[in-house]
C-alpha positions as CSV (number, residue, x, y, z in Angstrom):
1,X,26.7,-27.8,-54.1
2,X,26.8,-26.0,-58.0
3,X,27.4,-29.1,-60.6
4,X,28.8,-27.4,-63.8
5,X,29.9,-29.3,-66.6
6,X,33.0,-27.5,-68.4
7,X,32.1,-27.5,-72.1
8,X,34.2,-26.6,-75.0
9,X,31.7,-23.6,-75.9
10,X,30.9,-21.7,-72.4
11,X,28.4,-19.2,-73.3
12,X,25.7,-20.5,-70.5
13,X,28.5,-20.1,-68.5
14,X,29.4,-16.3,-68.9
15,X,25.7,-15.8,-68.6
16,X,25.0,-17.9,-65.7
17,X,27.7,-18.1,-63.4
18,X,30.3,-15.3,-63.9
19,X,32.0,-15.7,-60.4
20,X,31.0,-19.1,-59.3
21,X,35.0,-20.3,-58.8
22,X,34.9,-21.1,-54.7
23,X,35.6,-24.8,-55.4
24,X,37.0,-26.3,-58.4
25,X,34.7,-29.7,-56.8
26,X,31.8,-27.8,-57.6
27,X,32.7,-28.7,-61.5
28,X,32.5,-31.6,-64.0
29,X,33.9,-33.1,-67.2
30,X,31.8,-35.4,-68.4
31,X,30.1,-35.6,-65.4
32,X,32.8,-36.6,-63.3
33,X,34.7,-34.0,-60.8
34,X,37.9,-34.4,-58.3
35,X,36.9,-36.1,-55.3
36,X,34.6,-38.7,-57.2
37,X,35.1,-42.1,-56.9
38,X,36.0,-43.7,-60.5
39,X,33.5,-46.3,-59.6
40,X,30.5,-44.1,-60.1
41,X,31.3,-43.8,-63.8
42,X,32.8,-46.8,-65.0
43,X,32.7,-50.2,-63.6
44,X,35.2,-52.6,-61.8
45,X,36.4,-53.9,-65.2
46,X,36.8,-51.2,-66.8
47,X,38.8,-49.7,-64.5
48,X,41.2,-52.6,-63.8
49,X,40.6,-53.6,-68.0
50,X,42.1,-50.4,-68.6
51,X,45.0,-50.4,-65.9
52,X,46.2,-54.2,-67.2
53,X,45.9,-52.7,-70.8
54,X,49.7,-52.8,-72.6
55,X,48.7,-49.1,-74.0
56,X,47.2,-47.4,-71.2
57,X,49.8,-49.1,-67.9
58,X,48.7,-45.4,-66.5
59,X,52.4,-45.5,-65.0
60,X,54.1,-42.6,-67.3
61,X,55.5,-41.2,-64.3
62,X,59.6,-41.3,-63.0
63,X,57.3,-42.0,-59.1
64,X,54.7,-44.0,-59.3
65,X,52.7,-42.4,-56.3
66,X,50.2,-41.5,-59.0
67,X,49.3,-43.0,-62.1
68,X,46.9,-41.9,-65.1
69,X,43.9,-43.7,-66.9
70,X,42.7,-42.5,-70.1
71,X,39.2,-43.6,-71.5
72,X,38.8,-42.9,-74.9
73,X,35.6,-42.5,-77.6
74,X,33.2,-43.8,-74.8
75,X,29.5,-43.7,-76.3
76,X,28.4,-41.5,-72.8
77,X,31.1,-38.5,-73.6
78,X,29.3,-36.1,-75.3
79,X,32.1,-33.3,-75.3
80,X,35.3,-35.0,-75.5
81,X,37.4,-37.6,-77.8
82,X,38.2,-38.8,-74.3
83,X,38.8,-38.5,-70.2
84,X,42.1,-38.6,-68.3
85,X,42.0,-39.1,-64.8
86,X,45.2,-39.2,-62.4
87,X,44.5,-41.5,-59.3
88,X,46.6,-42.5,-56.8
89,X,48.5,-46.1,-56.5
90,X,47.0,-48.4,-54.6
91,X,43.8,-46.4,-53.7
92,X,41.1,-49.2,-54.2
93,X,38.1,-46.3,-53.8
94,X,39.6,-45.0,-57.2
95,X,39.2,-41.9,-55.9
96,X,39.8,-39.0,-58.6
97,X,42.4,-36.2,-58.3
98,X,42.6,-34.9,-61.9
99,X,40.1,-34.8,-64.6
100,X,40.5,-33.8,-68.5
101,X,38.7,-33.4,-71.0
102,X,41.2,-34.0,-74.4
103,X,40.2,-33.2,-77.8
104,X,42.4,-34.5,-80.9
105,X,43.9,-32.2,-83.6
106,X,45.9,-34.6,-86.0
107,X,48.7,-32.1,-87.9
108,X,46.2,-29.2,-87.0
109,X,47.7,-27.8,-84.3
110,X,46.4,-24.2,-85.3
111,X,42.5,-25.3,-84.9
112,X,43.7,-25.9,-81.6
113,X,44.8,-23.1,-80.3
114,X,41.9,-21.5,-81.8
115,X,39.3,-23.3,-79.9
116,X,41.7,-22.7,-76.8
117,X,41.6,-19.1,-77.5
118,X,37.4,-19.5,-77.3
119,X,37.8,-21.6,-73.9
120,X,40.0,-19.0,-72.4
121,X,37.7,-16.1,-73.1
122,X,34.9,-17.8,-71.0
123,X,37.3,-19.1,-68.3
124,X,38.7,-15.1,-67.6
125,X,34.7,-14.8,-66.5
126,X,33.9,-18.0,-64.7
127,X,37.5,-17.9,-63.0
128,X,37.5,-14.1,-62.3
129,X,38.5,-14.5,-58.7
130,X,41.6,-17.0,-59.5
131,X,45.3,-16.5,-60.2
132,X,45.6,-16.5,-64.1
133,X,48.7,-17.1,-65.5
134,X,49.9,-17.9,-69.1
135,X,52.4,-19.4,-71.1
136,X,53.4,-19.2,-74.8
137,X,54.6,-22.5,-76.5
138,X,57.2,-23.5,-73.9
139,X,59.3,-26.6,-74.0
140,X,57.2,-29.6,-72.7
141,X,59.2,-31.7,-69.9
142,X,58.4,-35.1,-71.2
143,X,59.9,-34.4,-74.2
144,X,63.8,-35.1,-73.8
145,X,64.5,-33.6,-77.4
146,X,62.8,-30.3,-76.3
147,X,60.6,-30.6,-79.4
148,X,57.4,-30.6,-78.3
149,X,55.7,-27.4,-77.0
150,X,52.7,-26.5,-74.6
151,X,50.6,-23.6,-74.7
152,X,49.0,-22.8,-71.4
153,X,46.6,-20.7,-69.1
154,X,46.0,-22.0,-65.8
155,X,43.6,-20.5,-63.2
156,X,45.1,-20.8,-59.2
157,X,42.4,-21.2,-56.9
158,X,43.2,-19.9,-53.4
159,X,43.6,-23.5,-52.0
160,X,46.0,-24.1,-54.8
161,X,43.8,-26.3,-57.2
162,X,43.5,-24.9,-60.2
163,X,42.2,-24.9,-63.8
164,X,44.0,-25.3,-66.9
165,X,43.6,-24.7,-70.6
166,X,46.5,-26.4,-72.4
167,X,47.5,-27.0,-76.3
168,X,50.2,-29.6,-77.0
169,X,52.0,-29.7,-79.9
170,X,53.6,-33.4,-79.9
171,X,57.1,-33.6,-81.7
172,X,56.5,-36.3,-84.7
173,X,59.5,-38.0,-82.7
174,X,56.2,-38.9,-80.1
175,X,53.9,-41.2,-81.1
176,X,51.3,-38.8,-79.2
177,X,48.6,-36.6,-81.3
178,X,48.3,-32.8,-81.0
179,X,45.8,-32.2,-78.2
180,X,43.9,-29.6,-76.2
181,X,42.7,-30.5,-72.9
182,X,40.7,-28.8,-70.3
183,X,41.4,-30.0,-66.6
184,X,40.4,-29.7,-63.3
185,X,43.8,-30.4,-60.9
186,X,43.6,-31.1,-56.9
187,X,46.6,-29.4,-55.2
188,X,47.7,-32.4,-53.9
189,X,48.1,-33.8,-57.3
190,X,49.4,-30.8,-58.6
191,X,52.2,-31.0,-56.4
192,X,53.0,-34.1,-57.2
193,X,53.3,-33.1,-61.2
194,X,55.5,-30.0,-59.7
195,X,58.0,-31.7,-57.6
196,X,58.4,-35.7,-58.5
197,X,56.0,-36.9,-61.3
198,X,59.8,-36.1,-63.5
199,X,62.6,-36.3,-61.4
């Protein structure tokens, strides 16, 4: 099976594998993919550290069929300020369902959507056989206030995984940093995010 790790800069990428996109498994973030077990990259306590912590409860969902983890300014990341993963409740393999990569732009959302312009270039050649589709700073859902906009390109697989390239740009009403984060999505979590995560 191909192991590629999804940097911010591609280049090997558009020279090495311009149509390897058969199986978004077949790539990492910081080493880690979808169908990994958590437990392979961080240990028993850090995982349940992390769930018990008051700032990361993971449960920022309406359902709370899923819930999200986020690890940040680990020494072993060597691309990312930090990893989000979206695991399901109650699953005590910690099995993975969506990785990201997130990078921090504090008031400098413009830096971000240049480096996401840079990304998105190399993702049109490693995701040449996938769905593309885009969006223009649309109205982010968490956001009541409809002040906080997202910036999107997301690459469909044909078993309805997909890729995504995304620039948020957090209302100061949120207590949330501008970020750009690359991630790899599973369908079934994806559907999940479509259809309950904010009903």
């Amino acid at each position: 099976m191909k192991r590629l790790s999804l940097y911010l800069f591609l280049v090997l990428f558009t020279l090495q594998a311009p149509s390897w996109a058969d199986d978004i498994r077949d790539f990492q973030i910081e080493g880690m993919s979808i169908g990994d077990s958590l437990l392979d990259h961080f240990s028993l306590s850090e995982i349940t550290s992390k769930i018990n912590s008051y700032e990361d409860k993971g449960y920022i969902y309406n359902s709370r069929d899923f819930y999200s983890l986020t690890f940040k300014n680990y020494p072993k990341f060597k691309i990312y300020d930090a990893v989000q993963v979206q695991l399901k409740d109650n699953d005590k393999e910690y099995k993975i369902y969506t990785i990201g990569g997130i990078k921090y732009y504090i008031s400098n959302i413009k830096d971000c959507y240049e480096k996401m312009r840079i990304i998105e270039k190399e993702f049109d050649v490693l995701f040449s056989d996938t769905n593309k589709k885009r969006y223009t700073k649309r109205k982010h859902v968490y956001d009541k206030t409809g002040k906080s906009t997202t910036t999107d390109a997301f690459y469909n697989f044909s078993n309805d995984d997909y890729a995504s390239i995304q620039c948020f740009d957090w209302s100061k009403d949120i207590n949330i940093s501008d970020q750009l984060n690359v991630t790899l999505t599973s369908y079934e979590f994806g559907f999940f995010l479509a259809n309950q995560a904010y009903d």
